[in-house]
Backbone as a printed PyTorch tensor [residue, N CA C, xyz], in Angstrom:
tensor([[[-10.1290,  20.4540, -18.9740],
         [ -8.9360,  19.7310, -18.5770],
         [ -9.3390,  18.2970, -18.2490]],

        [[ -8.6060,  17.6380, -19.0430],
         [ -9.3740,  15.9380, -17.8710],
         [ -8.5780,  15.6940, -17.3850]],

        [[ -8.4950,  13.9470, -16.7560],
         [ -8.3750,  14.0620, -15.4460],
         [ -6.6910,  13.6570, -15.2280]],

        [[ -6.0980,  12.9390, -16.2700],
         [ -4.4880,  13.8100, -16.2860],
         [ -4.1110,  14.8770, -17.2620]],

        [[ -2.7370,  15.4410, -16.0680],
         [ -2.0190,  16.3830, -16.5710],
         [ -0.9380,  16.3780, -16.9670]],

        [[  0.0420,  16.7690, -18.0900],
         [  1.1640,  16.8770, -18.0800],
         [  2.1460,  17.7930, -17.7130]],

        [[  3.0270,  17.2910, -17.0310],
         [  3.9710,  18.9780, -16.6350],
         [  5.4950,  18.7560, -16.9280]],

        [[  5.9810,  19.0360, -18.3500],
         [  7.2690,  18.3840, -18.2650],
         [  8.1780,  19.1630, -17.6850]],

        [[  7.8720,  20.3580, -16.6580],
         [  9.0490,  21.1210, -16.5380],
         [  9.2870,  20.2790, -14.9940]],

        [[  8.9590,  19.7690, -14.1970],
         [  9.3270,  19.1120, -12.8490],
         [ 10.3960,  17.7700, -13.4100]],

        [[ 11.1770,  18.4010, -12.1630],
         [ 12.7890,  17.2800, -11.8910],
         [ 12.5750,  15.9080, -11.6060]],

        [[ 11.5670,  15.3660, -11.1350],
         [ 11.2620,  14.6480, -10.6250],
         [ 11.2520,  13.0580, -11.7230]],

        [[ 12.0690,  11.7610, -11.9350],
         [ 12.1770,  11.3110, -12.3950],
         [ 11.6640,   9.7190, -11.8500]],

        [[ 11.9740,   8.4860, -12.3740],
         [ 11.2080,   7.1390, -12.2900],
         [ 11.5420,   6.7640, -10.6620]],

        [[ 12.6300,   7.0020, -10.4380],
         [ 13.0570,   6.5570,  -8.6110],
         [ 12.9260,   7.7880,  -7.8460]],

        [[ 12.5030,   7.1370,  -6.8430],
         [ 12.5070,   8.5460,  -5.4280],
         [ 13.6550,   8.6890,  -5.3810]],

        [[ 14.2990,   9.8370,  -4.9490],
         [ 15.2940,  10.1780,  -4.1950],
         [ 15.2040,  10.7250,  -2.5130]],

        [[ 15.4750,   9.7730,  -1.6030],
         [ 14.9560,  10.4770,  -0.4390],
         [ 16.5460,  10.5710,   0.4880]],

        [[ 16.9570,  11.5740,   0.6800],
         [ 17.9550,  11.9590,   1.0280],
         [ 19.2160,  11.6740,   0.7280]],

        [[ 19.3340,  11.2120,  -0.5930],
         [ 20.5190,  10.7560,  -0.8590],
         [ 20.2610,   9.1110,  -1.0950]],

        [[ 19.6830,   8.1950,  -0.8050],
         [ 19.1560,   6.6960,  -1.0400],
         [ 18.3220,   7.2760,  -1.8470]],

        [[ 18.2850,   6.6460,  -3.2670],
         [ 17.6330,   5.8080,  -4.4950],
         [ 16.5570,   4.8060,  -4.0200]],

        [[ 15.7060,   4.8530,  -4.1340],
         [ 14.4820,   3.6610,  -3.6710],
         [ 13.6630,   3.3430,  -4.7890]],

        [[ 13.8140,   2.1500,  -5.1050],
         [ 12.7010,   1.6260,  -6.6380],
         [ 11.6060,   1.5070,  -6.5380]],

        [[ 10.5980,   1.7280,  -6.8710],
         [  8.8600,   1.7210,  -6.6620],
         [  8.3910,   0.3470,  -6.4130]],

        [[  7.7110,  -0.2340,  -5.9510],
         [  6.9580,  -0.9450,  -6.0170],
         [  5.5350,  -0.6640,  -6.7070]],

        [[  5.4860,  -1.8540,  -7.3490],
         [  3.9610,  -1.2880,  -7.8210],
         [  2.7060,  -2.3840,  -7.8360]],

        [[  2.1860,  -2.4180,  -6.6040],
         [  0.5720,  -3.3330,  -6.3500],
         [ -0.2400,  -2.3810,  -7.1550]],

        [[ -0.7970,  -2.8320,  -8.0060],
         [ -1.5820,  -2.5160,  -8.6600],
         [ -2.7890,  -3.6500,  -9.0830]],

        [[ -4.3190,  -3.0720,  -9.4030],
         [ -5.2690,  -3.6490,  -9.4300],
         [ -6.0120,  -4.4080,  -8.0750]],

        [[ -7.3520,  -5.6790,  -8.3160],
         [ -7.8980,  -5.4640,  -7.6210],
         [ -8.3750,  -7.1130,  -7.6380]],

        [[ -8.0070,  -7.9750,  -6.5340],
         [ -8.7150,  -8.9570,  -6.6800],
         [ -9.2650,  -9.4260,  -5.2150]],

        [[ -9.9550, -10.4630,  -5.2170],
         [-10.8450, -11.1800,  -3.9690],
         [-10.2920, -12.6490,  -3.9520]],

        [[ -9.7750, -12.5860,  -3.1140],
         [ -9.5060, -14.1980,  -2.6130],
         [-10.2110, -14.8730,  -1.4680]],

        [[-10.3180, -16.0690,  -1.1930],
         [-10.8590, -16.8980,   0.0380],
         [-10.1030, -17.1050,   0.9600]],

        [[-10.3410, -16.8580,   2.0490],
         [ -9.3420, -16.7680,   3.4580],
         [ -9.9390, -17.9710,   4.4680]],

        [[ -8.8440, -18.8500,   4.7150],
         [ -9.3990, -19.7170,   5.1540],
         [ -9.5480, -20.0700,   6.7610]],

        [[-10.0690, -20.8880,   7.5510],
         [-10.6780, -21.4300,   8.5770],
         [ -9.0480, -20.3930,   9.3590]],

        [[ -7.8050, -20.9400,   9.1200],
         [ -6.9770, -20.4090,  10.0630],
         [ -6.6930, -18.9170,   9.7940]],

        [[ -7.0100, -18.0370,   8.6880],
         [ -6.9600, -16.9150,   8.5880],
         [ -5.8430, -16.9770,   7.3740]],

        [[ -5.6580, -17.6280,   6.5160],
         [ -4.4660, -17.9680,   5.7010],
         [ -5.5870, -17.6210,   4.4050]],

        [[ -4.7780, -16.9890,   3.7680],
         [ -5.1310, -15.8930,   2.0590],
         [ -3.8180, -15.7450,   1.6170]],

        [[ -4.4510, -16.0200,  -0.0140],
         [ -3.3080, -16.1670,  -0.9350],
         [ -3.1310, -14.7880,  -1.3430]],

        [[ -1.9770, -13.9000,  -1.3220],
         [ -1.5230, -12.8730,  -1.7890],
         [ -1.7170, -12.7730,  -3.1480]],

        [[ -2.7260, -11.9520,  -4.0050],
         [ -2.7930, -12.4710,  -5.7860],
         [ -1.4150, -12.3700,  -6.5380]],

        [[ -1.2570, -13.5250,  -7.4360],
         [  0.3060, -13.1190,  -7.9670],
         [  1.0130, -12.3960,  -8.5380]],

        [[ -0.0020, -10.6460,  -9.0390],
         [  0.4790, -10.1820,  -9.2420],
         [  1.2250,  -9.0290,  -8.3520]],

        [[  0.7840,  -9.5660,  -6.9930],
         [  1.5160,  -8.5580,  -6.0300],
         [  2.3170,  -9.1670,  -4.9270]],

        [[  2.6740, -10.7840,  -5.5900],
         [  3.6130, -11.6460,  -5.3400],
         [  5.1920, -11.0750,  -5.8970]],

        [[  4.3210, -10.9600,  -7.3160],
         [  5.7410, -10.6100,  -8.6800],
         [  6.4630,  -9.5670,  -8.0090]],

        [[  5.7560,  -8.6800,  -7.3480],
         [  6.3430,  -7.2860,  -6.5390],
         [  7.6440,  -7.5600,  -5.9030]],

        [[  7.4310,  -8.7440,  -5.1660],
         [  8.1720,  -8.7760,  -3.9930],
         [  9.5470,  -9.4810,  -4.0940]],

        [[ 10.6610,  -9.7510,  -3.5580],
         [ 11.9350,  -9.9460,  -4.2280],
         [ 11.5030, -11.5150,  -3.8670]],

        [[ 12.8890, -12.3380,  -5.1590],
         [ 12.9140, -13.5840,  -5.2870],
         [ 13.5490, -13.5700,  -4.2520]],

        [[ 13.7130, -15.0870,  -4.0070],
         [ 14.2600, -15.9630,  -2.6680],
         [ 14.4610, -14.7490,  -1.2070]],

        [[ 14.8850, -16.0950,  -0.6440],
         [ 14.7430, -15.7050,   1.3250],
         [ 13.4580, -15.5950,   1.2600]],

        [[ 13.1420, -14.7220,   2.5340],
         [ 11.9250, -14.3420,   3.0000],
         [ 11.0960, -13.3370,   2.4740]],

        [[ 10.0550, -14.0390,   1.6030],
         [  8.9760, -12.7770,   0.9850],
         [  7.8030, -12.3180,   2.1580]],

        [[  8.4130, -10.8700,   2.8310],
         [  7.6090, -10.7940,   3.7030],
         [  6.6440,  -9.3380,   3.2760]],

        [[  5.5510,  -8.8530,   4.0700],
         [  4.6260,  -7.7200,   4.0790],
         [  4.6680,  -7.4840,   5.5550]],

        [[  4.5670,  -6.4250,   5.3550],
         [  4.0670,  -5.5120,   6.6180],
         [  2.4220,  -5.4330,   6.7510]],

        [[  1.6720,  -5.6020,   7.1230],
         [  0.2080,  -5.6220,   7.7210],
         [ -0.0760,  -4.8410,   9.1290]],

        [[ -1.1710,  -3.9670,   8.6120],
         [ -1.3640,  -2.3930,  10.0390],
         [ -2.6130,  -2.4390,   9.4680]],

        [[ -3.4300,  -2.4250,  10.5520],
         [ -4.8460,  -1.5700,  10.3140],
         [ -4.4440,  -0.1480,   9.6640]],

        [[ -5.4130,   0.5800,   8.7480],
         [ -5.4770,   1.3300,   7.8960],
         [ -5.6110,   2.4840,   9.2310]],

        [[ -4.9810,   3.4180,   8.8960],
         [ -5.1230,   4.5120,  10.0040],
         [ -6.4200,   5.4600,   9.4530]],

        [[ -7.0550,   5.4530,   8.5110],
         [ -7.8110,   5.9730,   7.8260],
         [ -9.7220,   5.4940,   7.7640]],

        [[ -9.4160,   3.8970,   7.3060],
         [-11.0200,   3.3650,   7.0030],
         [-10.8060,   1.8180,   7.5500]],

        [[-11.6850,   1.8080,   7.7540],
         [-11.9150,  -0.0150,   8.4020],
         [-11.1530,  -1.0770,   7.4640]],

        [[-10.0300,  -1.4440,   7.3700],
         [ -9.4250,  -2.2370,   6.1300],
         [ -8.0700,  -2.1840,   6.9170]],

        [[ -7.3340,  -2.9250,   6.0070],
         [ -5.9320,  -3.3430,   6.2240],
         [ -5.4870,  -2.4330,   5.1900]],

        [[ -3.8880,  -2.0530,   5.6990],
         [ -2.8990,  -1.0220,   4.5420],
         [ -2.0460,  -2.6860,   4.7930]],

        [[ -0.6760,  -2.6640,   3.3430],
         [  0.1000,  -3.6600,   3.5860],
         [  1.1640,  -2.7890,   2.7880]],

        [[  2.5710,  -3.1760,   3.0860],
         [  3.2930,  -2.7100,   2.4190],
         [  4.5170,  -3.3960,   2.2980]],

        [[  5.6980,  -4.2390,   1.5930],
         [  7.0130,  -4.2120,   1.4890],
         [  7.7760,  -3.5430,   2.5790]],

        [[  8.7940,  -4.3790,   2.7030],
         [ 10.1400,  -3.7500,   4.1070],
         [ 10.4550,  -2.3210,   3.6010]],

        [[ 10.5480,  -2.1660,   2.5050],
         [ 11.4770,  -0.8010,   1.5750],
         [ 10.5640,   0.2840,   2.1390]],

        [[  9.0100,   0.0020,   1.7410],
         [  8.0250,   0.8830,   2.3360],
         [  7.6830,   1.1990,   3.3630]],

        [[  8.1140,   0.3670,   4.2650],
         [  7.5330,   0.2700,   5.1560],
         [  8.9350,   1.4550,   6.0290]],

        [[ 10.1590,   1.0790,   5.6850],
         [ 11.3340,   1.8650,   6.5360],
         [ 11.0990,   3.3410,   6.0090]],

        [[ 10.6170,   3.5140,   4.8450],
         [ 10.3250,   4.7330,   4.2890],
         [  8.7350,   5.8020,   5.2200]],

        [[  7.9260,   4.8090,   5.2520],
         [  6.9280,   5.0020,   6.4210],
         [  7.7980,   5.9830,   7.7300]],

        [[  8.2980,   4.8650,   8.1400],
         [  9.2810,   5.2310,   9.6440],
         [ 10.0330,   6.1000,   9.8360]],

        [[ 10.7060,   6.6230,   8.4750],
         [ 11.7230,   7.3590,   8.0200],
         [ 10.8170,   8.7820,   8.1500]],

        [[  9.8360,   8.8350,   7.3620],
         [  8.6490,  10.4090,   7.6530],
         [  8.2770,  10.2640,   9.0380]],

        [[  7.9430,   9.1450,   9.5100],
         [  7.7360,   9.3350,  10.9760],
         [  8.2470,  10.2810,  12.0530]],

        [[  9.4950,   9.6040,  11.6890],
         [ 10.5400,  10.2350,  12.9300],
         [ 11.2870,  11.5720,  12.2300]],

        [[ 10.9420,  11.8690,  11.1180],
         [ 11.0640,  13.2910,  10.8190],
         [ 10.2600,  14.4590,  11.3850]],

        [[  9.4140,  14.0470,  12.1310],
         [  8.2740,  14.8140,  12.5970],
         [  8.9680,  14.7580,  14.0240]],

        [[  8.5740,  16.1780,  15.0240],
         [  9.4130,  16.1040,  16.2940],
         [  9.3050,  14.8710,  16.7260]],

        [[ 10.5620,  14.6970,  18.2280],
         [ 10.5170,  13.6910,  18.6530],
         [  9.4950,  14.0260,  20.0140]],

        [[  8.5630,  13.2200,  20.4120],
         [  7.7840,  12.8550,  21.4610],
         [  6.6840,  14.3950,  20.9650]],

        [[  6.9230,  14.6490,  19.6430],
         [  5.1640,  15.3430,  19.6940],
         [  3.8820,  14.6670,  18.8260]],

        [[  2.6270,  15.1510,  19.5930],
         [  1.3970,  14.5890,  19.5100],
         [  1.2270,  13.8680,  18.0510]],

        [[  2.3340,  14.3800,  16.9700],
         [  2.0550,  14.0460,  15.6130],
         [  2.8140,  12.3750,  15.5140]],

        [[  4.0860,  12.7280,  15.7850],
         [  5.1460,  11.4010,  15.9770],
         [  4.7050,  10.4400,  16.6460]],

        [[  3.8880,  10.7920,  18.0490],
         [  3.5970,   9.3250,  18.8110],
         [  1.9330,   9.0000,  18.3350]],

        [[  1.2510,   9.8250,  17.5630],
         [  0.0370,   8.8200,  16.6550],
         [  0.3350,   8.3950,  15.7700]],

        [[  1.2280,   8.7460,  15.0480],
         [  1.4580,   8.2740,  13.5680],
         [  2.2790,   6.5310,  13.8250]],

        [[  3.3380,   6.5870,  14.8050],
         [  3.9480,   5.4790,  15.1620],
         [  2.4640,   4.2990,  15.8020]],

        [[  1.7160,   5.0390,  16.7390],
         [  1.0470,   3.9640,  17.6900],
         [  0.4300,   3.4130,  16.6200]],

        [[ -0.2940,   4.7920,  15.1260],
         [ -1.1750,   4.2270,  14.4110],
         [ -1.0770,   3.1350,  13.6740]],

        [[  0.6360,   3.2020,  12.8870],
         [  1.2430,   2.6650,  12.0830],
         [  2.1550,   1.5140,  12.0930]],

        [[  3.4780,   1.9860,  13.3390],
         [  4.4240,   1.0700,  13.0400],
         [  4.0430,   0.2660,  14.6440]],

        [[  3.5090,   0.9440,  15.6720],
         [  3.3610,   0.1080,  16.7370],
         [  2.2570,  -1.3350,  16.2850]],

        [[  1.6190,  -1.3500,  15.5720],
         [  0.1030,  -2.1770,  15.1500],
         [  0.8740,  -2.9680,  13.8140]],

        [[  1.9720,  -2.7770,  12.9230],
         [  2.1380,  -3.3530,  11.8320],
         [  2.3540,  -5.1950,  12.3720]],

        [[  2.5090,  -5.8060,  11.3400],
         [  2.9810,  -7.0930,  11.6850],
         [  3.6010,  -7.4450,  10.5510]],

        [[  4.6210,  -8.3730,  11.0870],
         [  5.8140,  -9.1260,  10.0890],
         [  4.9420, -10.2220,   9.3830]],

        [[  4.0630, -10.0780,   7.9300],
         [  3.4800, -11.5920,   6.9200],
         [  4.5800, -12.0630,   6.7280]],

        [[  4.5940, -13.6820,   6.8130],
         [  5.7900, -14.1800,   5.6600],
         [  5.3610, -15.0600,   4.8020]],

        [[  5.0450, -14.7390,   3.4510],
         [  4.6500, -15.9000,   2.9290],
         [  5.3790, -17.0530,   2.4410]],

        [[  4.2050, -18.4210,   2.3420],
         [  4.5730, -19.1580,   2.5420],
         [  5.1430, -19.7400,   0.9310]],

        [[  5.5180, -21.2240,   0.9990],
         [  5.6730, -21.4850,  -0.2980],
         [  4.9290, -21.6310,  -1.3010]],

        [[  3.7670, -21.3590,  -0.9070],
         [  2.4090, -21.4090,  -1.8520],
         [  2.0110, -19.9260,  -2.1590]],

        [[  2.3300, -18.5500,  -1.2950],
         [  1.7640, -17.5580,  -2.0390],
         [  0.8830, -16.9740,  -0.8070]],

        [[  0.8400, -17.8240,   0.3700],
         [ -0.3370, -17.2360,   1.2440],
         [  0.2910, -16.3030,   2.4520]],

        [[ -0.5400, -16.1080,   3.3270],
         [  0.1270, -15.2520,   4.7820],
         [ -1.1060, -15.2690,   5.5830]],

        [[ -0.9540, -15.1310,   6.7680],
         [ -1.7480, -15.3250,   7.6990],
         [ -1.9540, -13.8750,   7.9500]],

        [[ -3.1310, -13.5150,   7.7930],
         [ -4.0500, -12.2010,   8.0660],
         [ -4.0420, -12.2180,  10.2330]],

        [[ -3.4960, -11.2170,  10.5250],
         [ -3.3260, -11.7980,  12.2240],
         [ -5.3000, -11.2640,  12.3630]],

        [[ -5.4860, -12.5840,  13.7230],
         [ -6.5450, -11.8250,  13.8420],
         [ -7.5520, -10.9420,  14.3540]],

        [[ -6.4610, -10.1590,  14.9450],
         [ -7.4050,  -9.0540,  15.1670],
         [ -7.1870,  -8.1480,  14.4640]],

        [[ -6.1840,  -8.0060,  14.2720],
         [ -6.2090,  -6.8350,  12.2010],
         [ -7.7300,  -7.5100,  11.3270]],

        [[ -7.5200,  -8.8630,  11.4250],
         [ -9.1420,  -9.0900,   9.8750],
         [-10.3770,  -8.3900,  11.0800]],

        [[-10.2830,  -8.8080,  12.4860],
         [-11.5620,  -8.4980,  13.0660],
         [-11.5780,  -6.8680,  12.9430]],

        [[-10.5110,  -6.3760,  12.7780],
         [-10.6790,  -4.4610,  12.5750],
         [-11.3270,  -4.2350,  11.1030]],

        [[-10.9210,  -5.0630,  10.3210],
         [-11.0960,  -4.6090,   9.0500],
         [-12.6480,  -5.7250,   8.8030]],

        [[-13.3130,  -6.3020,   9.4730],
         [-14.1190,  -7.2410,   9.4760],
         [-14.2140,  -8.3270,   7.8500]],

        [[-12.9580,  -8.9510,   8.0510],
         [-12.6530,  -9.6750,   7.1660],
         [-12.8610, -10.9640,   7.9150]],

        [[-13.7600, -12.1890,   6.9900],
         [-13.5760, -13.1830,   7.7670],
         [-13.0890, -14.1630,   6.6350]],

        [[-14.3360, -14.7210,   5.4880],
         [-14.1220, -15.4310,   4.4420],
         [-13.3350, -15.1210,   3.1190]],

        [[-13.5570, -13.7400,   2.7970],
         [-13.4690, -13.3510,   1.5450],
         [-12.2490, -11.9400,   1.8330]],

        [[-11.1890, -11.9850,   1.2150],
         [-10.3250, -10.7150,   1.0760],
         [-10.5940, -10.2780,  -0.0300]],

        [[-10.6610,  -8.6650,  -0.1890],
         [-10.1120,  -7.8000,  -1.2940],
         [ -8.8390,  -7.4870,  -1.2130]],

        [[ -8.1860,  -7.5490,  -1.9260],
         [ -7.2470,  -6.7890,  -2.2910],
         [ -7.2560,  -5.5740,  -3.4600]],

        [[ -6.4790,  -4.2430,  -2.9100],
         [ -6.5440,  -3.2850,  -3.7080],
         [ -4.9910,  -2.4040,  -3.7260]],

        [[ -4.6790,  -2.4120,  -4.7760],
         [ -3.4300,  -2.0690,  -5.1720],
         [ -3.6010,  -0.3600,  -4.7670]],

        [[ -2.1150,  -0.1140,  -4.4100],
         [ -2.2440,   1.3800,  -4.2750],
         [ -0.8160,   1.9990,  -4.3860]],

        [[ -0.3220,   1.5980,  -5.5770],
         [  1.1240,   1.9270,  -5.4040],
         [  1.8720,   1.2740,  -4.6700]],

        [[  2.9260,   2.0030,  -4.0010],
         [  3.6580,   1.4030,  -2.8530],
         [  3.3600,   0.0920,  -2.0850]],

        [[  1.6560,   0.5390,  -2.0380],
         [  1.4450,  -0.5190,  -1.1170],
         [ -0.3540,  -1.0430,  -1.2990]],

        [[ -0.6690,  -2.0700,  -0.7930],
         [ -1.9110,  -2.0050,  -0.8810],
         [ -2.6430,  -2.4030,   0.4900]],

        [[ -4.1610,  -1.9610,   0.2690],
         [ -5.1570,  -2.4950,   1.3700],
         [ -5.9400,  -3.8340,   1.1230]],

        [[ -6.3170,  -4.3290,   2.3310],
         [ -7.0020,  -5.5990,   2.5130],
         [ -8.1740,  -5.3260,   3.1190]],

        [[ -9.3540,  -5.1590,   2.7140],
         [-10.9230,  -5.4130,   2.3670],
         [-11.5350,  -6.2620,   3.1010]],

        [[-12.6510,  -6.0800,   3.8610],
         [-14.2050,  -7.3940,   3.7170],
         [-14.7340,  -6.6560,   2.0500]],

        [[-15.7110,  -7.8720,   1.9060],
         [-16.1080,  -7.1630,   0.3100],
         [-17.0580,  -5.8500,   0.3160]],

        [[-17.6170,  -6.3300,   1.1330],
         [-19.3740,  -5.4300,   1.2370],
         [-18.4880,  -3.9310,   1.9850]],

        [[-17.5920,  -3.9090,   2.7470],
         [-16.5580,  -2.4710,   3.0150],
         [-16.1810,  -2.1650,   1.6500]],

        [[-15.5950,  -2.7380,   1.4580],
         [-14.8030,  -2.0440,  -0.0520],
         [-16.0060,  -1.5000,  -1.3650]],

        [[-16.4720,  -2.5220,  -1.3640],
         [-17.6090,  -1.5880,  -2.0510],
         [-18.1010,  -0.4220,  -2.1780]],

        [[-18.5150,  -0.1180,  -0.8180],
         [-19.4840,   1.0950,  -0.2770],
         [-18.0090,   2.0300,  -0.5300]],

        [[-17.3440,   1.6490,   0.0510],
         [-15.8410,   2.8420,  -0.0040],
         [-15.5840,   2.8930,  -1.6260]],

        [[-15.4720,   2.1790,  -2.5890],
         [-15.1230,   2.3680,  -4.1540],
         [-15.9660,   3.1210,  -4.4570]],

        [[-17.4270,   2.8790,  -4.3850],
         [-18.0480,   4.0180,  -4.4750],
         [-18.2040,   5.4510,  -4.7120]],

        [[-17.7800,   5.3360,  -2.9850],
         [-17.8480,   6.6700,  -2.5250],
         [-16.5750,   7.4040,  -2.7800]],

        [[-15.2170,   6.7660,  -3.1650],
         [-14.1790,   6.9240,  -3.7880],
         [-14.5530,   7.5510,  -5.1040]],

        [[-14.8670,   6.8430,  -5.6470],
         [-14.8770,   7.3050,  -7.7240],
         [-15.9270,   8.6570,  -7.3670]],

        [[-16.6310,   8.5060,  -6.6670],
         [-17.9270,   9.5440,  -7.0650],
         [-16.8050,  10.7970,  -6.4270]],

        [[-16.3120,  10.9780,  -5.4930],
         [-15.2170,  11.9210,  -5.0050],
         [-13.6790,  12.2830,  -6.1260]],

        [[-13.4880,  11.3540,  -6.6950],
         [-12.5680,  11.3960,  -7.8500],
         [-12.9620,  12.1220,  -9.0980]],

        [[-14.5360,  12.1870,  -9.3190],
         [-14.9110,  12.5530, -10.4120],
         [-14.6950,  13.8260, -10.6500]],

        [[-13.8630,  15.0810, -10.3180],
         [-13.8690,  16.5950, -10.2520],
         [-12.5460,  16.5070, -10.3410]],

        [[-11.7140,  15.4750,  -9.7400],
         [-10.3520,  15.9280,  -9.4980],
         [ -9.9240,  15.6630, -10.9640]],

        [[ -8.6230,  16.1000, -10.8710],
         [ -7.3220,  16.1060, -11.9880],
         [ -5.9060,  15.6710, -11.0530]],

        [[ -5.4020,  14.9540, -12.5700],
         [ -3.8000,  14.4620, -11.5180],
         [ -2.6310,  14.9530, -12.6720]],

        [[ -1.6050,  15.0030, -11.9660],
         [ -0.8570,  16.1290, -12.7780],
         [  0.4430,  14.8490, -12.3880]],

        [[  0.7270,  14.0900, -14.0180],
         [  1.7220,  13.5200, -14.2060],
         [  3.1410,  13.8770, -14.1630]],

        [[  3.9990,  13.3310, -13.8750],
         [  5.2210,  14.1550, -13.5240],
         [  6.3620,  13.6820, -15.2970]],

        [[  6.9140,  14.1000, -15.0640],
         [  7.3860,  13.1150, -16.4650],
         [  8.6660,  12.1770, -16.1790]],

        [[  8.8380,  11.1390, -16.9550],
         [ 10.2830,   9.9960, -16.1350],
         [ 11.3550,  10.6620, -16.8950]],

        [[ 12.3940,  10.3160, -15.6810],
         [ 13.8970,  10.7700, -15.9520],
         [ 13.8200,  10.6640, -17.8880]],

        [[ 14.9300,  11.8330, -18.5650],
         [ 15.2910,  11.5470, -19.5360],
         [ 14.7500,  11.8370, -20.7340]],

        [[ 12.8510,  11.6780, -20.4210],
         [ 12.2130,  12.3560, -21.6450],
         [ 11.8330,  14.0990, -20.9360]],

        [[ 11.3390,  14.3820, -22.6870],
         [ 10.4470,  15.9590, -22.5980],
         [  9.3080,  16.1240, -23.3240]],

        [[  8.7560,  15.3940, -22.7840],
         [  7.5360,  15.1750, -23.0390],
         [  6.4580,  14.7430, -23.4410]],

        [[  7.1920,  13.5450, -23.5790],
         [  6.8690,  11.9500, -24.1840],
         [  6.8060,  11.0380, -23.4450]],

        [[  6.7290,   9.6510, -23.6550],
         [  6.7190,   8.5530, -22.9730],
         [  8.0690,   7.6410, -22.7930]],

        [[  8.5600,   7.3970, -21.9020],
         [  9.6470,   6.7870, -22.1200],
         [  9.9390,   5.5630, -22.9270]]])
């Protein structure tokens, strides 16, 4: 078997459906390194600019990674969707008040600017020990923010852990078993 699968019998089509709201994907994808400068200001790469809606305020959400030393970032859409599983989980149990302290209590409002950049706050880069150099790494929905020499050791140790698995494609609204 390699490492995708096809399964055309699942319902599951191009938009989430989460309770009745339609939600469109975002998609950060790929992987670049930018220079972060003296005030903590890094240019968002443009292809995870393109993501984000034209005019008003192009903002990100920024949270230490509840997981590995790095930044998670995500879009408003993602981010209410975050909050939304949150508080599906009881109210005031041990699961609901880590997931919030981890997640939405620590996030911060980026807004970028007219050039493409956002201010990394800093004690999020000092968690993720980012000073000069950002990675960025696409992850769907949303992506993480990197020191380099972290991300490394973690890609690594990522692919070498990936190498056994299989992923089981879902198929988009409309086809059977083809590509749209």
């Amino acid at each position: 078997m390699g490492f995708f699968e096809y399964v055309p019998e699942s319902p599951i089509g191009g938009d989430i459906q989460t309770q009745g709201v339609a939600f469109s994907m975002t998609l950060f994808a790929g992987t670049f390194e930018n220079k972060v400068d003296r005030k903590g200001r890094v240019s968002l790469p443009a292809d995870f600019r393109s993501e984000l809606p034209e005019g008003g305020e192009r903002i990100v959400y920024i949270y230490p990674s509840p997981r590995h030393e790095a930044l998670e970032a995500c879009d408003k859409a993602f981010m209410k969707r975050i909050v939304e599983a949150i508080e599906a989980r009881p109210l005031y149990s041990d699961d609901e008040e880590d997931l919030n302290q981890s997640i939405v209590a620590t996030a911060r409002k980026a807004l970028l600017d007219e050039t493409g950049r956002l201010v990394l706050p800093p004690d999020h880069a000092a968690h993720a020990g980012i000073s000069d150099l950002a990675v960025f790494v696409g992850q769907g929905n949303r992506f993480q923010i990197w020191a380099p020499e972290r991300f490394k050791d973690h890609s690594e140790k990522a692919r070498a852990r990936a190498k056994n698995k299989t992923l089981t494609l879902l198929p988009t609204r409309g086809t059977e078993g083809g590509d749209a």
